[in-house]
N, CA, C and O atoms as a CHARMM CRD file, in Angstrom:
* protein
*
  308
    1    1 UNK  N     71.91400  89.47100 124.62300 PROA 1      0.00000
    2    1 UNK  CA    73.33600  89.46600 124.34500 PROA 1      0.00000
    3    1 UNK  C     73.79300  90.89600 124.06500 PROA 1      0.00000
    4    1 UNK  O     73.09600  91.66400 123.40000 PROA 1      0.00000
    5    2 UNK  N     74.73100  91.17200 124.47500 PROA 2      0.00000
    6    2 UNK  CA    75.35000  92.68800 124.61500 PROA 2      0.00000
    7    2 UNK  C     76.07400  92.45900 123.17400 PROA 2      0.00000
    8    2 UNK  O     76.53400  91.45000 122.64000 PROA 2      0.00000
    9    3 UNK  N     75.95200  94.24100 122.64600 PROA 3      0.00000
   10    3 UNK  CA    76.80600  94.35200 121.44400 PROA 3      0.00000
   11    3 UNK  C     78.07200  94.71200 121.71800 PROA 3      0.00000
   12    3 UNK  O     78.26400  94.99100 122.90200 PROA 3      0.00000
   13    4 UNK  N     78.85000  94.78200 121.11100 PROA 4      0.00000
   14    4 UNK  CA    80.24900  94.52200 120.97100 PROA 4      0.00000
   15    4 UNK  C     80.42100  95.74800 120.24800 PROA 4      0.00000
   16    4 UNK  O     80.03900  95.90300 119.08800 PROA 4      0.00000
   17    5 UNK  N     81.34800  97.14100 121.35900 PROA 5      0.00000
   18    5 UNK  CA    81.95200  97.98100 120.41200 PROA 5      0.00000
   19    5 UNK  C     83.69300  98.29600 120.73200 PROA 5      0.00000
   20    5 UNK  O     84.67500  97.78400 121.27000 PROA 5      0.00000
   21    6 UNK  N     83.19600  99.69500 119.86700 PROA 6      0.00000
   22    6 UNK  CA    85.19300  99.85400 119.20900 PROA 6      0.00000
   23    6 UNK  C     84.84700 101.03400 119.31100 PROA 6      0.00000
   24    6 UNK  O     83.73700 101.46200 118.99200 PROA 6      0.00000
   25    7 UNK  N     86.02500 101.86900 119.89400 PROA 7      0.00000
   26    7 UNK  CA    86.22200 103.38600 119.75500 PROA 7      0.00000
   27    7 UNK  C     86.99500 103.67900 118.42200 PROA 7      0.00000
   28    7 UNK  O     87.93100 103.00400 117.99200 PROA 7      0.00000
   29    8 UNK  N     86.36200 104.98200 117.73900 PROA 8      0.00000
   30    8 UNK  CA    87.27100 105.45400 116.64700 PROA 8      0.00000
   31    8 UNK  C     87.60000 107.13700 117.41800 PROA 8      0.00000
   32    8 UNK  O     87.03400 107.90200 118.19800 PROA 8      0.00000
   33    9 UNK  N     88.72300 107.08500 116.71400 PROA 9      0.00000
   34    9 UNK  CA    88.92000 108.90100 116.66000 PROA 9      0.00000
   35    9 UNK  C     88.92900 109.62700 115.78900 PROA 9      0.00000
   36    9 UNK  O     89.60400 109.37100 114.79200 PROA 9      0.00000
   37   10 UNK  N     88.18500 110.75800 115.88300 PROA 10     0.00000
   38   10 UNK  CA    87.88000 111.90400 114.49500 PROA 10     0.00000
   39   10 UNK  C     88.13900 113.36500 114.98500 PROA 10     0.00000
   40   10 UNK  O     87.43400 113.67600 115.94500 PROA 10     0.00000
   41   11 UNK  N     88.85400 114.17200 114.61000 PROA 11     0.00000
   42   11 UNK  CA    88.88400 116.00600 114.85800 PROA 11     0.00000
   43   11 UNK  C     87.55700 115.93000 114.16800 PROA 11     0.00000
   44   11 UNK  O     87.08100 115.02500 113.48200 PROA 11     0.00000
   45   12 UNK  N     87.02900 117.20300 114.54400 PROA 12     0.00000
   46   12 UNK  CA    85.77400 118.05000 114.64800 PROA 12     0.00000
   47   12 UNK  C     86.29200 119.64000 114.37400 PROA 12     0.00000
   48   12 UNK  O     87.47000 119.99700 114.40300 PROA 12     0.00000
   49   13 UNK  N     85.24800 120.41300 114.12900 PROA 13     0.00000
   50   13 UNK  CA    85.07900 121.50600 114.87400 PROA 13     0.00000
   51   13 UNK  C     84.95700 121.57300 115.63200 PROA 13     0.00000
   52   13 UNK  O     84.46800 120.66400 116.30300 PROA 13     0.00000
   53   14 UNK  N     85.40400 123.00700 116.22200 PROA 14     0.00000
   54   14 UNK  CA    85.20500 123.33300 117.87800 PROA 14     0.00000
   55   14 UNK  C     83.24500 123.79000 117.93300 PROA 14     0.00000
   56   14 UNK  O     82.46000 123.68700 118.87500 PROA 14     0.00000
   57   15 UNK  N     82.97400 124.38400 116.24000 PROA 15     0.00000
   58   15 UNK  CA    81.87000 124.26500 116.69700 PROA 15     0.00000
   59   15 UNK  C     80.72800 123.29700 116.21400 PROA 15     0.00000
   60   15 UNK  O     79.54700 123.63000 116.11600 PROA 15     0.00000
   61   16 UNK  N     81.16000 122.24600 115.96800 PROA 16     0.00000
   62   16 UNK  CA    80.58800 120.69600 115.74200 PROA 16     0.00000
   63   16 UNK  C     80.71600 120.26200 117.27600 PROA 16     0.00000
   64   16 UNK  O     79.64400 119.83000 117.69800 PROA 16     0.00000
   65   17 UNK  N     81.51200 120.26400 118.00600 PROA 17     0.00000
   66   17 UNK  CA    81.43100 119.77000 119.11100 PROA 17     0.00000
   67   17 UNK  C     80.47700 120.59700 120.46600 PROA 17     0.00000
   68   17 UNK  O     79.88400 120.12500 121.43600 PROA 17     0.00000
   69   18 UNK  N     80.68100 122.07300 119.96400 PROA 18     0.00000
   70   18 UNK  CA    79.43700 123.08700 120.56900 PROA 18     0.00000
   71   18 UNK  C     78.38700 121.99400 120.71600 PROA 18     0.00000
   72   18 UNK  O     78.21800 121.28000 121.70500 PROA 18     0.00000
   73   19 UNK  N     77.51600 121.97500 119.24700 PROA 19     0.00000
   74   19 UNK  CA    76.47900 121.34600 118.86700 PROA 19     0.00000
   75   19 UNK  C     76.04800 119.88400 119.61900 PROA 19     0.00000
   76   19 UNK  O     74.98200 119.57800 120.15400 PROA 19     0.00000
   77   20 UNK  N     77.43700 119.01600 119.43100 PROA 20     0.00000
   78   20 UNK  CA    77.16400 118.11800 120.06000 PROA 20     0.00000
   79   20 UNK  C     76.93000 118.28400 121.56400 PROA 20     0.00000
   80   20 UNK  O     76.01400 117.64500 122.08200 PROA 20     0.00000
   81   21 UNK  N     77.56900 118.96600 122.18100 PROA 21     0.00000
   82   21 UNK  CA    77.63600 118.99100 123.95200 PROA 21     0.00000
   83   21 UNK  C     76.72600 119.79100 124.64600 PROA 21     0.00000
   84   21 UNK  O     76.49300 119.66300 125.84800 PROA 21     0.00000
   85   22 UNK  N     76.03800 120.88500 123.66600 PROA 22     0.00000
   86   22 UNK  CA    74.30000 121.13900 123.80400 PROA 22     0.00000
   87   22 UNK  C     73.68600 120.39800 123.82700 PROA 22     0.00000
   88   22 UNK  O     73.09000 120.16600 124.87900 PROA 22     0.00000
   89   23 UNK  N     73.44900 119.49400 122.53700 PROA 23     0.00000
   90   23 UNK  CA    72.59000 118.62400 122.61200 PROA 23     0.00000
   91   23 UNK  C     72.33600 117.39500 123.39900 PROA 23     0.00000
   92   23 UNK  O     71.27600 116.82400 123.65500 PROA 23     0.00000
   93   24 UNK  N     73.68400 117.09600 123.75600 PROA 24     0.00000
   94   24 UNK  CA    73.11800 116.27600 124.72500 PROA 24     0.00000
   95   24 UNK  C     73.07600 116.37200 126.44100 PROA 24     0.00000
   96   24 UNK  O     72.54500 115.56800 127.20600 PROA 24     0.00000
   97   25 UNK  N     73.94700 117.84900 126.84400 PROA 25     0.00000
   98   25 UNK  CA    72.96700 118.77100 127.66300 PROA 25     0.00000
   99   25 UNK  C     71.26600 118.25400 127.60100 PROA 25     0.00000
  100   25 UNK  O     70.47700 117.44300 128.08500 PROA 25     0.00000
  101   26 UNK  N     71.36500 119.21000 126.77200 PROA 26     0.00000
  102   26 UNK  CA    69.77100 119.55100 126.86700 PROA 26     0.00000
  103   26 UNK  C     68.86300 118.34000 126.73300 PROA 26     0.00000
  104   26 UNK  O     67.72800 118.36700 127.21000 PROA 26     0.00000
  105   27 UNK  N     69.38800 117.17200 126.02700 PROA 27     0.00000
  106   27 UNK  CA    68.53800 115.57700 126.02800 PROA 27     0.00000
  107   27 UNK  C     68.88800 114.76600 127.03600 PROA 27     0.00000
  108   27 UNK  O     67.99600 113.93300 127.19500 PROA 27     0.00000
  109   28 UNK  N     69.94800 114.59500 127.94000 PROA 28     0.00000
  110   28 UNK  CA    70.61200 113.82200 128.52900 PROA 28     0.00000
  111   28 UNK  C     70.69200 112.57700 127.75900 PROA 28     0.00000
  112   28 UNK  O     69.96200 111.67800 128.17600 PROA 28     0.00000
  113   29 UNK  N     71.35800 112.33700 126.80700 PROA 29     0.00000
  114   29 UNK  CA    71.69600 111.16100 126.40700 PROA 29     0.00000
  115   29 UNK  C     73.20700 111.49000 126.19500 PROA 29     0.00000
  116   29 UNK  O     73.71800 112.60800 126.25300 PROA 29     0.00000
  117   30 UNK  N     73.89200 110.16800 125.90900 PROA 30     0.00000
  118   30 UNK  CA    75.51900 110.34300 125.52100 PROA 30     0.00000
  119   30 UNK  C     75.60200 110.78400 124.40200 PROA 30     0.00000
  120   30 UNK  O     74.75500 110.88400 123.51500 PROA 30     0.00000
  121   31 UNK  N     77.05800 111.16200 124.45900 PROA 31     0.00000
  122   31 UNK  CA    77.49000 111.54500 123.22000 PROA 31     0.00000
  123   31 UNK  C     77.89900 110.63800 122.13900 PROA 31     0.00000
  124   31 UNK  O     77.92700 110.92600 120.94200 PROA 31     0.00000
  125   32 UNK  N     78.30000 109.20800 122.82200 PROA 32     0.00000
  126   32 UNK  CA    78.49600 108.18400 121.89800 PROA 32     0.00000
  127   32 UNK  C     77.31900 107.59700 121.11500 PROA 32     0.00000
  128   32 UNK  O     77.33400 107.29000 119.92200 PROA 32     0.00000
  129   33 UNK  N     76.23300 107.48100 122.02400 PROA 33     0.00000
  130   33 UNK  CA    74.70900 107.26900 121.29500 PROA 33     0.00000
  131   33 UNK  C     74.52500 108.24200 120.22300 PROA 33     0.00000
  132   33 UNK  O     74.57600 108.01700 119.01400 PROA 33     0.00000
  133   34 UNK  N     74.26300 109.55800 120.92400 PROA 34     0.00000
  134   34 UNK  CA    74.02400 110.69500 119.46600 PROA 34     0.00000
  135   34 UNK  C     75.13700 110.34700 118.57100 PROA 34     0.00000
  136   34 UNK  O     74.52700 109.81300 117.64500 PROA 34     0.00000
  137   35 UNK  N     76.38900 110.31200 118.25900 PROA 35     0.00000
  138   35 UNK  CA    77.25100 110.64300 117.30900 PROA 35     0.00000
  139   35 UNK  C     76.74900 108.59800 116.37900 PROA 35     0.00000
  140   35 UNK  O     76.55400 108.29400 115.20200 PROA 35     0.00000
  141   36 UNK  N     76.74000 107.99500 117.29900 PROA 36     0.00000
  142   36 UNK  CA    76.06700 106.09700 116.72000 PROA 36     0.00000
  143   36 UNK  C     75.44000 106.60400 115.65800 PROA 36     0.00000
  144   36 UNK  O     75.73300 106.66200 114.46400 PROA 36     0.00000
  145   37 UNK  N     73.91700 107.19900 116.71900 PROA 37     0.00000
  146   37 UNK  CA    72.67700 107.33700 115.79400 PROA 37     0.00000
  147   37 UNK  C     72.76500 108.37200 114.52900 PROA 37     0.00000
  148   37 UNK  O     72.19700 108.23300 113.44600 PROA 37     0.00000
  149   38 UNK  N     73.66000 109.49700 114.95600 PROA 38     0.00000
  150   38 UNK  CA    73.57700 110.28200 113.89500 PROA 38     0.00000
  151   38 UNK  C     74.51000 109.88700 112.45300 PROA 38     0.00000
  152   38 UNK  O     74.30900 110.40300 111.35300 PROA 38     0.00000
  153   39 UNK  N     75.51000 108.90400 112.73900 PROA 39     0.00000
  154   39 UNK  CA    76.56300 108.38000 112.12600 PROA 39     0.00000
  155   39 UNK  C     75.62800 107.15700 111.04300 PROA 39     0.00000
  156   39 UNK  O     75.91000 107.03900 109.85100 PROA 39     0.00000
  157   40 UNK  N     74.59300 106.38900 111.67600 PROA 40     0.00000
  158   40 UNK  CA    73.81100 105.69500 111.36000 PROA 40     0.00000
  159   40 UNK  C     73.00000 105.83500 110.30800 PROA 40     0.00000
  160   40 UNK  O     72.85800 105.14400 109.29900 PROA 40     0.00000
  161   41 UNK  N     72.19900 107.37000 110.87900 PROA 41     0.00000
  162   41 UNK  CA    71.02800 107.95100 110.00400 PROA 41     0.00000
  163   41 UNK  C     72.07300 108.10100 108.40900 PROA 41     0.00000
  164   41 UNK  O     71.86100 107.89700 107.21400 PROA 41     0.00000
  165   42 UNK  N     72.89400 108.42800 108.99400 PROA 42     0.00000
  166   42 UNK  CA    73.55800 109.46400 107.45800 PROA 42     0.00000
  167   42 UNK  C     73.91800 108.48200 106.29600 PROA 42     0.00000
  168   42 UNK  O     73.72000 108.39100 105.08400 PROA 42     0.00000
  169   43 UNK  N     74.55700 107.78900 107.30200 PROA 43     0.00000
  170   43 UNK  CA    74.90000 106.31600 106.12800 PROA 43     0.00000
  171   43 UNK  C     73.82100 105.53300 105.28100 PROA 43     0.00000
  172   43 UNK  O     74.12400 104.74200 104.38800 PROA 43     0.00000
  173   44 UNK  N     72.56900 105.83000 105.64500 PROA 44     0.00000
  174   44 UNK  CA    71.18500 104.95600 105.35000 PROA 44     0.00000
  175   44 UNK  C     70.72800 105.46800 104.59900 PROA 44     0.00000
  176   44 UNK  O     70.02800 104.92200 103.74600 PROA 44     0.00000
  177   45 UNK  N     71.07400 107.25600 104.68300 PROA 45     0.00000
  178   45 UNK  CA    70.28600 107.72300 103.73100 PROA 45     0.00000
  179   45 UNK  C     71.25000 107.82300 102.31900 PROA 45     0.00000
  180   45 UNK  O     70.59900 107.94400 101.28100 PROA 45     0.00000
  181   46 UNK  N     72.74300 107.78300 102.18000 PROA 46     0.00000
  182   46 UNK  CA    73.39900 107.56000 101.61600 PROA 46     0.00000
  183   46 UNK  C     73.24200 106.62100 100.63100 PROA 46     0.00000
  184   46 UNK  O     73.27100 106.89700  99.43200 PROA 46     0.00000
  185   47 UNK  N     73.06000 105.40300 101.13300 PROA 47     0.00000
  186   47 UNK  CA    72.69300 104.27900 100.76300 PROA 47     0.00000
  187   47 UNK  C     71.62900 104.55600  99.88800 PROA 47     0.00000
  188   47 UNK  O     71.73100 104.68300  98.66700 PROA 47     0.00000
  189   48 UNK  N     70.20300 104.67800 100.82500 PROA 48     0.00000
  190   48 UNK  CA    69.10100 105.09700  99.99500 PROA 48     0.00000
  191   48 UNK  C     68.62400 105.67500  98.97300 PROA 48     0.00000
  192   48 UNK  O     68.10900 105.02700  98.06200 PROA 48     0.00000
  193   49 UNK  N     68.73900 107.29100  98.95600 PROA 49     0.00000
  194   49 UNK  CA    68.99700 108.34900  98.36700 PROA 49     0.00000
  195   49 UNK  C     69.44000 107.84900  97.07500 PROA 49     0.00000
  196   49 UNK  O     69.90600 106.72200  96.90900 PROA 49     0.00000
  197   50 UNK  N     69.27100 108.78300  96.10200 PROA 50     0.00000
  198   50 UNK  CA    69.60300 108.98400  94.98100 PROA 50     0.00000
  199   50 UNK  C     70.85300 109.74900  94.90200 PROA 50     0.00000
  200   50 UNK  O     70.77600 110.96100  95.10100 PROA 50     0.00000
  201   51 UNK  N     71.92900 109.24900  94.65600 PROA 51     0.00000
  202   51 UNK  CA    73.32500 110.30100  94.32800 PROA 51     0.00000
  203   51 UNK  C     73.22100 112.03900  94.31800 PROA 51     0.00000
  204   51 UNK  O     74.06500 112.85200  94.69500 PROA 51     0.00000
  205   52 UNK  N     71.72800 112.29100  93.68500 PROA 52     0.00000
  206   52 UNK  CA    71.79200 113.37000  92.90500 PROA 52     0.00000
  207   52 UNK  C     71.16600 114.62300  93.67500 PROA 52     0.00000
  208   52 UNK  O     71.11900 115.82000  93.39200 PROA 52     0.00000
  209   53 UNK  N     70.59100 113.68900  95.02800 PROA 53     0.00000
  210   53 UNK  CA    69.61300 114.22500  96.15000 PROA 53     0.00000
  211   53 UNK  C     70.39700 114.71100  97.04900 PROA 53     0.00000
  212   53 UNK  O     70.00900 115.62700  97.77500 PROA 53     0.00000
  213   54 UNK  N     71.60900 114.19000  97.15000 PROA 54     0.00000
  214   54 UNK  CA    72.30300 114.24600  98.54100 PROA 54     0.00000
  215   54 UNK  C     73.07800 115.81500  98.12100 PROA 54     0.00000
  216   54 UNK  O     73.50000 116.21200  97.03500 PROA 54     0.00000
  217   55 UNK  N     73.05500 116.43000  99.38300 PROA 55     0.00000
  218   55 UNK  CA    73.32900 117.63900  99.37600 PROA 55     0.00000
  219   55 UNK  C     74.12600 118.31600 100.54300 PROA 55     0.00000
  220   55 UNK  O     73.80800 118.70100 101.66800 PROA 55     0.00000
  221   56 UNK  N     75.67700 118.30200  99.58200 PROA 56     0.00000
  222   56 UNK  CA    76.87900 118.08500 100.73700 PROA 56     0.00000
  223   56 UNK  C     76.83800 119.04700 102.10800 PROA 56     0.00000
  224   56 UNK  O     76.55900 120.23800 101.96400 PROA 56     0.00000
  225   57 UNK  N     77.03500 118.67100 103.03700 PROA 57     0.00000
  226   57 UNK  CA    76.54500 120.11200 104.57600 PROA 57     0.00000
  227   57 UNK  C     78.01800 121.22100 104.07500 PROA 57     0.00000
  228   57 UNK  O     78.10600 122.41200 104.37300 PROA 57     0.00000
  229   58 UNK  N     78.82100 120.59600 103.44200 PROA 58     0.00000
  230   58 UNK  CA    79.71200 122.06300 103.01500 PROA 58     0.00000
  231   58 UNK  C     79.98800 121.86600 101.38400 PROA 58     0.00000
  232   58 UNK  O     80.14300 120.85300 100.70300 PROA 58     0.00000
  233   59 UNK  N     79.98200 123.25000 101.07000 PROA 59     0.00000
  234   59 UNK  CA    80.45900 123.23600  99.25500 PROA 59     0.00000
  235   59 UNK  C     81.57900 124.39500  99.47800 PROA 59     0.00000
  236   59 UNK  O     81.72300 125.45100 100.09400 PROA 59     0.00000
  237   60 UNK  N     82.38500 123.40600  98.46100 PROA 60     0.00000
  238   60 UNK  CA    83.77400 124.80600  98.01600 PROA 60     0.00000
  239   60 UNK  C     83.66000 125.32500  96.89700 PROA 60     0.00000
  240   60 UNK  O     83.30200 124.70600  95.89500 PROA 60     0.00000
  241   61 UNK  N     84.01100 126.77400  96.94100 PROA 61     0.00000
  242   61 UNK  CA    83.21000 126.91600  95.86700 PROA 61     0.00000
  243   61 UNK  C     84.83600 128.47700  95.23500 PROA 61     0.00000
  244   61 UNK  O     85.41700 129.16900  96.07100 PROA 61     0.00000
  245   62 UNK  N     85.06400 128.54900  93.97000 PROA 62     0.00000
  246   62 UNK  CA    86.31600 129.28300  93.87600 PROA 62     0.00000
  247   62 UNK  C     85.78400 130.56800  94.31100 PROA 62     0.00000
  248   62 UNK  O     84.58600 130.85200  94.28800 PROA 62     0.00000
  249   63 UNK  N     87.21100 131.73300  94.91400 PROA 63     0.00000
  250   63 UNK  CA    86.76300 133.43400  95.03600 PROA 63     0.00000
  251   63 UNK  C     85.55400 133.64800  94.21300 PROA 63     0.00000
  252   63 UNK  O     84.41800 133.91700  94.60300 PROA 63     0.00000
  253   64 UNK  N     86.00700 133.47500  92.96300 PROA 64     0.00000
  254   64 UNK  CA    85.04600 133.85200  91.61500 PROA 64     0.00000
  255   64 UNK  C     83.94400 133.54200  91.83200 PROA 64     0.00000
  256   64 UNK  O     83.09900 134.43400  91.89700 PROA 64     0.00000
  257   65 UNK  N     83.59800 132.28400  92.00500 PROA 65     0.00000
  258   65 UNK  CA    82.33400 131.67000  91.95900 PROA 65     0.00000
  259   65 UNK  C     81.36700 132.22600  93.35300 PROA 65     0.00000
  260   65 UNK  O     80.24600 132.72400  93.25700 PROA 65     0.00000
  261   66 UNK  N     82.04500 132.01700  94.49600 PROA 66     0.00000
  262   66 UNK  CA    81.49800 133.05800  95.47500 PROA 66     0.00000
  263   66 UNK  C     81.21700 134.08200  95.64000 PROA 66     0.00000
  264   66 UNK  O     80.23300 134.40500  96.30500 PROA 66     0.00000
  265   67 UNK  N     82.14800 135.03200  94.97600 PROA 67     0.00000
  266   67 UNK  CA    81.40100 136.64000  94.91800 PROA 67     0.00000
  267   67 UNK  C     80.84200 136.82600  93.77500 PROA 67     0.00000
  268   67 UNK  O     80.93700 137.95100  93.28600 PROA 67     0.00000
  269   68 UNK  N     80.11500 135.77900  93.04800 PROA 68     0.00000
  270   68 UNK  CA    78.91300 135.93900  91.91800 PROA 68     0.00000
  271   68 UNK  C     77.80400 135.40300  92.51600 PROA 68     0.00000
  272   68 UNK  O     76.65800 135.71400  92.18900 PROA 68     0.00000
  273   69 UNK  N     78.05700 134.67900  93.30300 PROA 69     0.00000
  274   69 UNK  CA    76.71300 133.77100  94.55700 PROA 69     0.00000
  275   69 UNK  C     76.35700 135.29900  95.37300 PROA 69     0.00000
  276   69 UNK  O     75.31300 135.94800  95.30900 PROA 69     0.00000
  277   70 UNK  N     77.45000 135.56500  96.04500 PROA 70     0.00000
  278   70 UNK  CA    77.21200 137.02700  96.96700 PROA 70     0.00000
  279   70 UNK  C     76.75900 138.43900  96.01300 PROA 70     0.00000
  280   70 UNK  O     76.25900 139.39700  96.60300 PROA 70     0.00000
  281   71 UNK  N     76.90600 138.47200  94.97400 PROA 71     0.00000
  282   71 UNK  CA    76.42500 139.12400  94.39700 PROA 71     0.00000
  283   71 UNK  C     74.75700 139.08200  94.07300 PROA 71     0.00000
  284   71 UNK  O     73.94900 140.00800  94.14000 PROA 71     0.00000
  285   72 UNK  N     74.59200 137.98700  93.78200 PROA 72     0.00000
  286   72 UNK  CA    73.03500 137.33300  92.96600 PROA 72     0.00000
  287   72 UNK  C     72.24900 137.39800  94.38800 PROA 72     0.00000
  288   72 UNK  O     71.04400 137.63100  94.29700 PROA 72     0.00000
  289   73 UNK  N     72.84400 137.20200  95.82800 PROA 73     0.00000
  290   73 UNK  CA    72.16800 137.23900  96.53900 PROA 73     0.00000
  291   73 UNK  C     72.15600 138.59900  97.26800 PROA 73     0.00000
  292   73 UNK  O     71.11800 138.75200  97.91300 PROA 73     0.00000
  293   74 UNK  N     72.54400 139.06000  97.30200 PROA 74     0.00000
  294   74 UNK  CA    72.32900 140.54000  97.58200 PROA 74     0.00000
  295   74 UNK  C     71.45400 141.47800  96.44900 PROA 74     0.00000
  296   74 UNK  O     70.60200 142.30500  96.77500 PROA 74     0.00000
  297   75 UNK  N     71.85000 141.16500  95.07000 PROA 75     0.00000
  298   75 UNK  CA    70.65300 142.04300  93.94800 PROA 75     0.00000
  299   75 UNK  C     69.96400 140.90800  93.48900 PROA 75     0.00000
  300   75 UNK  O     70.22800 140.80400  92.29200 PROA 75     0.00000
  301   76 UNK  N     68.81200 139.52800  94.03700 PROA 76     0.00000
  302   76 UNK  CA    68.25600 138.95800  93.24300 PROA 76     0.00000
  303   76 UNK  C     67.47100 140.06000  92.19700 PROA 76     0.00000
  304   76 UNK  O     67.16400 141.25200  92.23700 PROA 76     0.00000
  305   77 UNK  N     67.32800 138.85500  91.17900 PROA 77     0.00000
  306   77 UNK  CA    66.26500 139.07700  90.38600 PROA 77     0.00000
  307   77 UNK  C     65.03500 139.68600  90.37900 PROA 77     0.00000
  308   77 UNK  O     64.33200 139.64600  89.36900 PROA 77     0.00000
């Protein structure tokens, strides 16, 4: 029995979509499969995971707080 889908729409980056249209270049699979599976994985581990584990792919962070990060990393310890 065939599954039953639904298109959604989402903006991206231009270079989130780079990523995607390499990759599946270079695998030949679709893009609807990769974005499924990768949409899939993330949610599971969400689920799974401990709140405290998950570790956002972007942080905002204030001027201040950034050029004390850029600082510490340019003169570590």
């Amino acid at each position: 029995m065939a599954q039953a889908h639904t298109q959604i729409s989402a903006y991206i980056s231009v270079e989130s979509k780079d990523l995607v249209e390499r990759y599946v270049r270079a695998r030949g699979v679709k893009k609807g499969f990769l974005i499924e599976s990768a949409l899939l994985h993330h949610l599971q581990a969400l689920e799974e995971l401990p709140a405290d584990v998950i570790i956002p792919p972007r942080l905002v962070v204030s001027r201040e707080s950034g050029e004390a990060i850029l600082e510490q990393l340019e003169k570590p310890a």
